[in-house]
N, C-alpha and C positions, 0 to 999 in steps of 0.2 A: 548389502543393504539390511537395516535394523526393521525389525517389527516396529519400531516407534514413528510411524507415520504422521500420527495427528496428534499435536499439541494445543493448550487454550494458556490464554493467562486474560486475565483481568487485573488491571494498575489504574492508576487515579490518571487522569490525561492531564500528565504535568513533562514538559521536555526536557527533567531528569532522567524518566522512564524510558526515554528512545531506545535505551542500550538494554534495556530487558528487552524492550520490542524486536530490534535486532537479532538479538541472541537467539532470540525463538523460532526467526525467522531460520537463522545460519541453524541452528541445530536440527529442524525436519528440512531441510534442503540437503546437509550433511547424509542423514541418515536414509533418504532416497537416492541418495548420490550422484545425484546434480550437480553436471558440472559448473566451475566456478564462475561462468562469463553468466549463468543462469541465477547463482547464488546472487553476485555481486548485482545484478540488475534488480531481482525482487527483493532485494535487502533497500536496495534504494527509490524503489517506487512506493512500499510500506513506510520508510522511516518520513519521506514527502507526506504519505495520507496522513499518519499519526502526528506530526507537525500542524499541519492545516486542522486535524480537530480540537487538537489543544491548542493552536492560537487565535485562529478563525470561528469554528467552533463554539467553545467555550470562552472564547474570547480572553484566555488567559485566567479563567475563573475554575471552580472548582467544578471537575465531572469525571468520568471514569470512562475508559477504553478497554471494550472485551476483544481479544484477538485469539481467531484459530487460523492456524497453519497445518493443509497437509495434502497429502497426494492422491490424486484422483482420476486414476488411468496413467497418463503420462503431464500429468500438470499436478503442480503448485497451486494451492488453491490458500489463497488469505482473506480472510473476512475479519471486517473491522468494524464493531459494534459501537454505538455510543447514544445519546439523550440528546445531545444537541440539537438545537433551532436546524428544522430540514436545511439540506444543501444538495445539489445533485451535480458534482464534478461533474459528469459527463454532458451536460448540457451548455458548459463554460466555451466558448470559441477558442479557438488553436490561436498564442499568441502570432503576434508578426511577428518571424523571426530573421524576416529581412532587412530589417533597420537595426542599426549599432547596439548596444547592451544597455550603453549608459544614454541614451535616449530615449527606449522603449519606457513606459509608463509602469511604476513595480509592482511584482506579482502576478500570476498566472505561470510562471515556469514551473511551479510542483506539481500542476495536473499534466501541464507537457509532458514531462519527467515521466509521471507514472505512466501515463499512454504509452512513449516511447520503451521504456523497460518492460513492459507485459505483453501478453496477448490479449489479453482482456480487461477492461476497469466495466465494474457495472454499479449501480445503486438502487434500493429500494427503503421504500420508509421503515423503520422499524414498527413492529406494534407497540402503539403506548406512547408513542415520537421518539424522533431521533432518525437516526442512517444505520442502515446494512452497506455496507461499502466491499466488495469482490474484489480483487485483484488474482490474475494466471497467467501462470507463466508455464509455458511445455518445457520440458527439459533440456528439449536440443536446443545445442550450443548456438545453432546457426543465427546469424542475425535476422531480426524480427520478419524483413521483409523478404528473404530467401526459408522461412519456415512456412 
């Protein structure tokens, strides 16, 4: 394991930038050495959040996404900064995911997603407006509900 635990980047919240978000994500997941069923999970509950600020969000307009990635104790710890009009994922209901795909009504499966991949999603306002958005994940492999 590298001394490089904690990373930040700051990119414009356009979803050309996923793949920087990504990369940030996989490079302090890498250098904790978490394994890959941990990587691949918080890589896709982040690239979900950072989706939903730049399309929801910003509604496709122009604002910018602070992210830090890093470890803390035995979690992943990603925070996802932005200006946008409040939202608070965590208060959205669990869709139905009893009824067929192509019949459910669209949207709501990216905050599924990120629930399902972490152990934690939290939010608070930012100062000034906007979202503080948390997402953690522990390291072990095991799946969410045997952790």
């Amino acid at each position: 394991m590298t001394t490089e635990t904690r990373r930040r980047l700051s990119v414009p919240a356009d979803l050309g930038r996923l793949a920087d978000i990504r990369a940030l994500v996989r490079e302090v997941a890498t250098s904790c050495g978490a394994p890959e069923v941990c990587m691949d999970e918080l890589v896709q509950a982040v690239d979900e959040a950072a989706t939903n600020v730049a399309v929801h969000g910003y509604r496709g307009g122009p604002g910018h996404l602070d992210v830090t990635a890093e470890l803390v104790g035995d979690r992943i710890v990603i925070t996802l900064e932005d200006t946008a009009p409040p939202f608070d994922p965590t208060l959205e209901p669990e869709p139905d995911v009893s009824t067929a795909p192509e019949t459910r009504t669209p949207g709501g499966m990216g905050i599924h997603l990120m629930r399902l991949a972490t152990d934690s999603v939290t939010h608070s306002p930012r100062p000034g407006g906007g979202n503080i958005l948390t997402l953690e994940r522990r390291l072990d492999p095991r799946p969410k509900e045997d952790r």
